[in-house]
Kinemage of the C-alpha trace (Angstrom):
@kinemage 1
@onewidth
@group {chain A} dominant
@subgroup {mainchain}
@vectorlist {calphas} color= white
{ca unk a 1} P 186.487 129.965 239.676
{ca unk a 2} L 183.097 127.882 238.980
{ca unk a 3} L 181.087 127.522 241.214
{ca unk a 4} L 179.874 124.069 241.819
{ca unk a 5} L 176.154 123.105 241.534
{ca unk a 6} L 173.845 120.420 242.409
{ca unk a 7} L 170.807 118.540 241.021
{ca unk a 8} L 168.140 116.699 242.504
{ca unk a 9} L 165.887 114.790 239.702
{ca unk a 10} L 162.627 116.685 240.052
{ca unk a 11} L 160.615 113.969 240.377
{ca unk a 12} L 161.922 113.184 244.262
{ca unk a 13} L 161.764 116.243 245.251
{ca unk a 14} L 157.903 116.468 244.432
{ca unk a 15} L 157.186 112.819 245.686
{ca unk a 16} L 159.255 114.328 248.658
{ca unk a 17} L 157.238 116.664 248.889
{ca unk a 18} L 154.143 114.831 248.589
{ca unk a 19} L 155.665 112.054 251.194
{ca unk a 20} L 156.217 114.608 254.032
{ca unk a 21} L 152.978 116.406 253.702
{ca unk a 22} L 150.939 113.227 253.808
{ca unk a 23} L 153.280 112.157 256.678
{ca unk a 24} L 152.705 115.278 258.757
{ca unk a 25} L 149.144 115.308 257.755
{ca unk a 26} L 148.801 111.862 259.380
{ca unk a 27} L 150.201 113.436 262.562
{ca unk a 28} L 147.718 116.489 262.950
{ca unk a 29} L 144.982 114.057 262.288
{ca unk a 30} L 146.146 112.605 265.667
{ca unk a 31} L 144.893 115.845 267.295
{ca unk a 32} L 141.897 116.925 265.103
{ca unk a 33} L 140.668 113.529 264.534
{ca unk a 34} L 142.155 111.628 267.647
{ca unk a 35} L 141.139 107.904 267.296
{ca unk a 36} L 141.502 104.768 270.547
{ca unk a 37} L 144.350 103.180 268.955
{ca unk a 38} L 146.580 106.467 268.310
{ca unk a 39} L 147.099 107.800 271.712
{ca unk a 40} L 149.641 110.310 272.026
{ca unk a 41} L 151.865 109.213 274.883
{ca unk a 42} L 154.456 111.758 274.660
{ca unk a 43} L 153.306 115.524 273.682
{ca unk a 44} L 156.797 116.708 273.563
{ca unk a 45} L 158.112 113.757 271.195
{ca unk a 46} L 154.891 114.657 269.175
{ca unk a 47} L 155.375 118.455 268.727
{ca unk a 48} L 158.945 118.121 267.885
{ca unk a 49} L 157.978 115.134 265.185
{ca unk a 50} L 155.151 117.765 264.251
{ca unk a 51} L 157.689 120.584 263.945
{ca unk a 52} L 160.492 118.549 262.129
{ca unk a 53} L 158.322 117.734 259.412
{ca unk a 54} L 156.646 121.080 258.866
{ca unk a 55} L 160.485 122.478 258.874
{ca unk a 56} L 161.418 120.197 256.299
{ca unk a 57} L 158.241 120.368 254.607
{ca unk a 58} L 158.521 124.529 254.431
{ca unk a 59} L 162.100 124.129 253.198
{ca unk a 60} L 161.291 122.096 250.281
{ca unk a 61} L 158.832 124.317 249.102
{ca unk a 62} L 159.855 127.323 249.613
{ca unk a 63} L 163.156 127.487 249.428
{ca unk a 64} L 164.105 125.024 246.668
{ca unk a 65} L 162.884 126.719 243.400
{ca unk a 66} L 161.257 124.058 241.432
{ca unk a 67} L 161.400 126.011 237.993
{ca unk a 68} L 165.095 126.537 238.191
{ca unk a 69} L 165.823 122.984 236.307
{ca unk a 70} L 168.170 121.826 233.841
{ca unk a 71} L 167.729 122.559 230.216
{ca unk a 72} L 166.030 118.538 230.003
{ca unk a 73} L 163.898 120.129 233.062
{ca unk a 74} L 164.398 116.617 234.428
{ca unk a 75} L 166.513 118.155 237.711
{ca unk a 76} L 166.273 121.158 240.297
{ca unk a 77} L 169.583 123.254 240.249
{ca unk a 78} L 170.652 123.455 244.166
{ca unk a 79} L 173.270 125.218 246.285
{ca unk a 80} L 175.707 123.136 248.210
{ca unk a 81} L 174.188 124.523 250.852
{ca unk a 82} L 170.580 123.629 250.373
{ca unk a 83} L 172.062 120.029 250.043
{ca unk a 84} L 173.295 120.402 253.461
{ca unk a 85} L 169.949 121.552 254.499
{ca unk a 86} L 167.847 119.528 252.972
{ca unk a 87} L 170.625 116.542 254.606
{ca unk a 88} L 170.094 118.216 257.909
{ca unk a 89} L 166.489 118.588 257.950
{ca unk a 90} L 165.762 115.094 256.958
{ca unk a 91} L 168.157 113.367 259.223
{ca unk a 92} L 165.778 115.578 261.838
{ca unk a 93} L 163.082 114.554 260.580
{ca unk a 94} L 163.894 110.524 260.760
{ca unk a 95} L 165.628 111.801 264.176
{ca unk a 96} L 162.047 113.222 265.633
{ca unk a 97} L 159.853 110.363 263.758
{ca unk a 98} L 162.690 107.621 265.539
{ca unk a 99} L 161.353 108.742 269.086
{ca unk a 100} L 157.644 108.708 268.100
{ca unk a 101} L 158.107 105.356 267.192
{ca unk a 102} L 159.390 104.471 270.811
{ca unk a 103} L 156.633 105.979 272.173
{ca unk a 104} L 154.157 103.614 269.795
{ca unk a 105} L 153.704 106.158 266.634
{ca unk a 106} L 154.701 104.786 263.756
{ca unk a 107} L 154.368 106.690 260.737
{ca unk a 108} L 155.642 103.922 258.483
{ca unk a 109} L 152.907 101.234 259.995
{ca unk a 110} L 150.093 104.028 259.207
């Protein structure tokens, strides 16, 4: 039996990539640069926003290869179960970033 694979075009992943970093960038900047308007009301919210995004971030570059593409090297070759991690880490991500915005954090404002 086959066993079934999965592409993502390589281009997302690296804006991904680039996306999440800048995101969690913005976020330690909070700390080592802390500015009047970006108070951090919530330090638990914050870490776990923090940590969601360096999880995610990790994941993508570690663990997806990025030179093991198809033969147009236009896609990265995944495991169903990357999929579901990548699927799981995100929703996480959005999850974590969903409660920083209660608490007046927006990433997508910034």
């Amino acid at each position: 039996m086959k066993k079934k694979t999965y592409a993502m075009r390589l281009d997302n992943l690296l804006n991904g990539i680039k996306t999440v970093g800048e995101d969690l960038d913005f976020l330690c900047s909070l700390v080592e640069d802390p500015a009047e308007e970006y108070k951090i009301p919530d330090a638990v919210e914050y870490s776990h926003a923090v940590v969601s995004l360096m999880d995610q971030l990790t994941y993508m570059t570690v663990e997806i290869d990025i030179h093991n593409l198809t033969d147009d090297g236009e896609f990265v070759i995944l495991t169903k179960k990357q999929v579901e991690k990548l699927s799981l880490l995100s929703d996480k991500a959005e999850e974590s970033l969903e409660s920083l915005r209660g608490c007046g954090i927006s990433i997508k404002n910034n």
